[in-house]
N, CA, C and O atoms as a GROMACS GRO file, in nm:
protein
  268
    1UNK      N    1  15.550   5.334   5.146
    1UNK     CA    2  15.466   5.420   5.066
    1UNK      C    3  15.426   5.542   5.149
    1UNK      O    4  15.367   5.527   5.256
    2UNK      N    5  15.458   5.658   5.101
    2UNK     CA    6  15.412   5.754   5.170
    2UNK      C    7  15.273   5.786   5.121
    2UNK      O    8  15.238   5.737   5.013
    3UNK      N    9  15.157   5.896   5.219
    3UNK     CA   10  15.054   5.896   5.217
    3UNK      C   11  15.056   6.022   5.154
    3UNK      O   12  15.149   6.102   5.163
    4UNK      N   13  14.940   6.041   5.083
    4UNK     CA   14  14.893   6.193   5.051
    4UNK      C   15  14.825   6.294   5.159
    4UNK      O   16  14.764   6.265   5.263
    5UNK      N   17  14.847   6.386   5.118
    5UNK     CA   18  14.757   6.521   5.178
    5UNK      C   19  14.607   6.484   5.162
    5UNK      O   20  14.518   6.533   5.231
    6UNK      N   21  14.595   6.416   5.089
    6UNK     CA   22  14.420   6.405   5.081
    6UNK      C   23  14.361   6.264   5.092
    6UNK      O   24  14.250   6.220   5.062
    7UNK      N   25  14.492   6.196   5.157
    7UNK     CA   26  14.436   6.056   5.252
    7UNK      C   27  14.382   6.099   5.358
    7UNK      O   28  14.418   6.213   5.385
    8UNK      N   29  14.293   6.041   5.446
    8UNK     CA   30  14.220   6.060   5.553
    8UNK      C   31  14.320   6.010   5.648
    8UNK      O   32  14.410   5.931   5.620
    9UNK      N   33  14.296   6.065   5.766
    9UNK     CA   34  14.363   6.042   5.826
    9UNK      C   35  14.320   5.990   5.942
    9UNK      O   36  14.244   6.050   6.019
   10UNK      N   37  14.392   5.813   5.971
   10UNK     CA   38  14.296   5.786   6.074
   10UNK      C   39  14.398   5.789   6.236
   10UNK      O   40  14.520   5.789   6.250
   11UNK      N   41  14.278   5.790   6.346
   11UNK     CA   42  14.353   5.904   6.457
   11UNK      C   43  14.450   5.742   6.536
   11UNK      O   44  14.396   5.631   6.536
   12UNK      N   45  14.532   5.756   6.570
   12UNK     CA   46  14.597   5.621   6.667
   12UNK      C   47  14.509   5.635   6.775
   12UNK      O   48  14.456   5.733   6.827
   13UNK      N   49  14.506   5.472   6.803
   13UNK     CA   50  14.454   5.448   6.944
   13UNK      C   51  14.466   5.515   7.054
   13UNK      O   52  14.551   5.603   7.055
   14UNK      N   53  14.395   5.495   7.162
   14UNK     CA   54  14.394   5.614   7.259
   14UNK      C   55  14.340   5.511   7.389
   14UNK      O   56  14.253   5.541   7.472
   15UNK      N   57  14.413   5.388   7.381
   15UNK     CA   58  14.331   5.321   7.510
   15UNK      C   59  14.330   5.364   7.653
   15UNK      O   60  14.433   5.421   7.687
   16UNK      N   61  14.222   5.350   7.760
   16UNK     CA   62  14.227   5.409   7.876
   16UNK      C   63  14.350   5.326   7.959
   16UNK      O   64  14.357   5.203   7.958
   17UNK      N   65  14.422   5.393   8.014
   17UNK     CA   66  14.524   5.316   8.122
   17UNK      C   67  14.503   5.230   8.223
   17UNK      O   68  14.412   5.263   8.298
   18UNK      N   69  14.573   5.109   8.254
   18UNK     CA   70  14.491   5.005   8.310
   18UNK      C   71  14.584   5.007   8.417
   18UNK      O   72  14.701   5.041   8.398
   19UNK      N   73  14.539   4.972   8.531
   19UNK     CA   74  14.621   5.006   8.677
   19UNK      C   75  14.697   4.860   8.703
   19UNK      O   76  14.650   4.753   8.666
   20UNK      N   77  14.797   4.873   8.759
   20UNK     CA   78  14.904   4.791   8.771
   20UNK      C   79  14.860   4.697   8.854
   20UNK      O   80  14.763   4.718   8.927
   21UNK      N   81  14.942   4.551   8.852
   21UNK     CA   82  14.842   4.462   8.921
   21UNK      C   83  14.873   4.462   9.095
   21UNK      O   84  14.995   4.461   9.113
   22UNK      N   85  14.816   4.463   9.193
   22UNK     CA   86  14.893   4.526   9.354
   22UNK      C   87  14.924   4.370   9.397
   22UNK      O   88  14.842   4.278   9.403
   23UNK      N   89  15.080   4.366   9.429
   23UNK     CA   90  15.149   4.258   9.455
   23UNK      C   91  15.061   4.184   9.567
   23UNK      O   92  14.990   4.266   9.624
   24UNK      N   93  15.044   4.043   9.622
   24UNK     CA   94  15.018   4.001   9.776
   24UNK      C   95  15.142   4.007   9.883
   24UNK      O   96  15.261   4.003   9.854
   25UNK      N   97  15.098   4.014   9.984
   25UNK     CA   98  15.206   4.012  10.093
   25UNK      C   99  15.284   3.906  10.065
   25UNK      O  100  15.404   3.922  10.086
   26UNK      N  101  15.234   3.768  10.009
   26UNK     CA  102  15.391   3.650  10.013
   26UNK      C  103  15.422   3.680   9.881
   26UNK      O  104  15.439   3.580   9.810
   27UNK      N  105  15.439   3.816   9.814
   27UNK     CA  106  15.534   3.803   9.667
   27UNK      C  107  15.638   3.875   9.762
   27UNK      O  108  15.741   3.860   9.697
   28UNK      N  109  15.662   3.923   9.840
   28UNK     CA  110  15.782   4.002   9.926
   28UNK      C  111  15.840   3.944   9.975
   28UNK      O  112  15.783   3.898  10.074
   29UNK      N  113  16.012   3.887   9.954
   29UNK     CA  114  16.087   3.802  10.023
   29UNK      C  115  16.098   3.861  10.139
   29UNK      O  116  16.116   3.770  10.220
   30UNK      N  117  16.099   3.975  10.201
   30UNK     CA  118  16.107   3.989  10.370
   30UNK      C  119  16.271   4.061  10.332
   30UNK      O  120  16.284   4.126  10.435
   31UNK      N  121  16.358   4.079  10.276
   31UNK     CA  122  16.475   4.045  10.265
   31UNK      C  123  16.528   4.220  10.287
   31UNK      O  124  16.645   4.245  10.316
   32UNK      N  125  16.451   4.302  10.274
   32UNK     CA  126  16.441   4.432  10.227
   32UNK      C  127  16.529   4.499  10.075
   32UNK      O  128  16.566   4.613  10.047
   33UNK      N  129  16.533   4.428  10.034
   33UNK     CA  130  16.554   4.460   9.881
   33UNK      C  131  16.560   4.611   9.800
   33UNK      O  132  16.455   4.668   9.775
   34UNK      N  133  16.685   4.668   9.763
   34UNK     CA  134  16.644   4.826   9.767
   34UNK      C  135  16.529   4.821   9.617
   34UNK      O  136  16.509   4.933   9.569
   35UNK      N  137  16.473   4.728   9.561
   35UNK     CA  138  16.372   4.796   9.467
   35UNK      C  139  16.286   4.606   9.546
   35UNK      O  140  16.316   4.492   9.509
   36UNK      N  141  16.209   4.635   9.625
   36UNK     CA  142  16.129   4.609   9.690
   36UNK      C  143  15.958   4.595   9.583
   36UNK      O  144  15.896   4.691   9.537
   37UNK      N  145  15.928   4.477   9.571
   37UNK     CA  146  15.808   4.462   9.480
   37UNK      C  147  15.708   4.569   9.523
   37UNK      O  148  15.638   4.611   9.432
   38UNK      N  149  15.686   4.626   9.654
   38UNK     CA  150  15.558   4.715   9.700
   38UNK      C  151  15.616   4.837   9.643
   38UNK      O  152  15.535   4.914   9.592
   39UNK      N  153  15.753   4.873   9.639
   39UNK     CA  154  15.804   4.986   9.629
   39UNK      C  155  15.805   4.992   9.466
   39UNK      O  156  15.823   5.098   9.408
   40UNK      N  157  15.791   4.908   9.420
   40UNK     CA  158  15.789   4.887   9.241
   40UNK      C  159  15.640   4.966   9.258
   40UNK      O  160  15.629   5.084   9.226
   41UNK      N  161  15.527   4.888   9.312
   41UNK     CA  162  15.414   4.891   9.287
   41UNK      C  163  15.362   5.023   9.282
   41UNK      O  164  15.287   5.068   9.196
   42UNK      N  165  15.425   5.107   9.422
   42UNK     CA  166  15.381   5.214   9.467
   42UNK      C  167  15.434   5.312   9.326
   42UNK      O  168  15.358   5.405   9.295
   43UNK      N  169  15.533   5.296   9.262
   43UNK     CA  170  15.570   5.330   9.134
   43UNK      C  171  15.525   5.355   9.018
   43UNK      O  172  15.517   5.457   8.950
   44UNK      N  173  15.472   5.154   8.991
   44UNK     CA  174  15.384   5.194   8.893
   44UNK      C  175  15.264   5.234   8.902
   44UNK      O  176  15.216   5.284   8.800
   45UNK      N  177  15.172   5.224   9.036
   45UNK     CA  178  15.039   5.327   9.126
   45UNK      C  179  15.065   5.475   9.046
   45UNK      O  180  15.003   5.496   8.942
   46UNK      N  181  15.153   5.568   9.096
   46UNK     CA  182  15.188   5.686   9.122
   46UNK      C  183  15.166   5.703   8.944
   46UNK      O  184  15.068   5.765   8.901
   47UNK      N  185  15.274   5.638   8.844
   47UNK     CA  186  15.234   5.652   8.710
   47UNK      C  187  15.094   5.659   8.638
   47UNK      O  188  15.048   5.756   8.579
   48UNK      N  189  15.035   5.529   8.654
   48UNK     CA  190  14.902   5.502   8.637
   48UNK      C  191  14.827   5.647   8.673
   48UNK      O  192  14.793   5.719   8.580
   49UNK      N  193  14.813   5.669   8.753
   49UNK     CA  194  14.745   5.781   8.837
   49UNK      C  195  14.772   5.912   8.714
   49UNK      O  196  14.677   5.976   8.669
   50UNK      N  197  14.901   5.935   8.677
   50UNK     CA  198  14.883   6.052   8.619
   50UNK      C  199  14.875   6.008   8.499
   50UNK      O  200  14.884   6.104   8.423
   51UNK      N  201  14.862   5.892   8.433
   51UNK     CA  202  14.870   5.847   8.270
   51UNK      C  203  14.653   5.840   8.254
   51UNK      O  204  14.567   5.843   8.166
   52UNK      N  205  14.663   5.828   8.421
   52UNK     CA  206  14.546   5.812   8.397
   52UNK      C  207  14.425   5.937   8.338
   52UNK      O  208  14.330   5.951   8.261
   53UNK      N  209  14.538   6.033   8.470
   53UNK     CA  210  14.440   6.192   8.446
   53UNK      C  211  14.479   6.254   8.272
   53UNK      O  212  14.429   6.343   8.203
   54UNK      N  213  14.547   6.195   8.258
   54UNK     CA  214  14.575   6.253   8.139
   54UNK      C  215  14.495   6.220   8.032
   54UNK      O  216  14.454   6.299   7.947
   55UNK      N  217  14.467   6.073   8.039
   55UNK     CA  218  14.357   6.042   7.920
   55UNK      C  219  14.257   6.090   7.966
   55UNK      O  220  14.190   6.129   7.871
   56UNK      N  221  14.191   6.116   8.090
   56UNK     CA  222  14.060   6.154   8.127
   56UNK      C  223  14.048   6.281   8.074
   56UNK      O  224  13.933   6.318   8.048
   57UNK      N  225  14.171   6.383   8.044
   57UNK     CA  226  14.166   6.509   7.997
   57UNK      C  227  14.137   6.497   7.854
   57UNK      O  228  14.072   6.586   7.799
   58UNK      N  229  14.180   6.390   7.783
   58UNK     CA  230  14.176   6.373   7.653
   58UNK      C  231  14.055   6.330   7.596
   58UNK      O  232  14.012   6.355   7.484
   59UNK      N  233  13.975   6.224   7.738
   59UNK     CA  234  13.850   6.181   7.687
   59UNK      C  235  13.763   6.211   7.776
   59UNK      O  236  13.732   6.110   7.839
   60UNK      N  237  13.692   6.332   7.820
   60UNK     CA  238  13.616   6.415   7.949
   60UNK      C  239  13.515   6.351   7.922
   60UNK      O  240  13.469   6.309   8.028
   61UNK      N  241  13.408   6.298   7.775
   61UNK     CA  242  13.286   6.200   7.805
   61UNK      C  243  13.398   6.090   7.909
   61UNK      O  244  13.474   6.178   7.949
   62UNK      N  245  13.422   6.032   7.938
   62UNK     CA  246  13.461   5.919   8.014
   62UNK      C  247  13.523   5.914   8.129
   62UNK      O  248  13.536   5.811   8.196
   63UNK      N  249  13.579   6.063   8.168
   63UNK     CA  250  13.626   6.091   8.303
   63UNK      C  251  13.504   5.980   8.402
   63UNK      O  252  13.394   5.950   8.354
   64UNK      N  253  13.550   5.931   8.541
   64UNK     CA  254  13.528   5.872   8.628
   64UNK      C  255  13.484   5.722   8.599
   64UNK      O  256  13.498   5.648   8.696
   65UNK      N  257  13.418   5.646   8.450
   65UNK     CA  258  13.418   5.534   8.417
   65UNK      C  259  13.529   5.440   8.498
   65UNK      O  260  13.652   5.450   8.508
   66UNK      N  261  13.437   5.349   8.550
   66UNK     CA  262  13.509   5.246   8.575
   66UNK      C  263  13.566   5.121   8.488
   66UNK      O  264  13.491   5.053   8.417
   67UNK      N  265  13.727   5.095   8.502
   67UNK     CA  266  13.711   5.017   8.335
   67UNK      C  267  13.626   4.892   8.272
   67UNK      O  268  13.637   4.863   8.153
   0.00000   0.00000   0.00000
């Protein structure tokens, strides 16, 4: 069913980004692995970080909240 022009329109979710979980030292087989769990982590870190600034731009009441 398509919607009308004079349905309201409600906005999609907008949840704050939740930081990746930081591996322990014995999840690392030692083995050097070229995609290395810390090297994942540092990955999904680096993402988070800017998915993060981005909602903070979107939601400036909430910039620095801790989640």
């Amino acid at each position: 069913m398509l919607a009308r022009m004079s349905d309201p329109v409600t906005p999609l979710p907008d949840p704050r980004p939740l930081p990746p979980i930081e591996p322990a030292l014995e999840d690392c087989c030692g083995s050097g692995c070229p995609n290395c769990i810390f090297d994942v982590y540092q990955m999904l870190l680096a993402n988070y970080k800017e998915a993060l600034a981005a909602w903070e731009a979107r939601h400036p009441e909430a910039a620095g909240e801790q989640p």
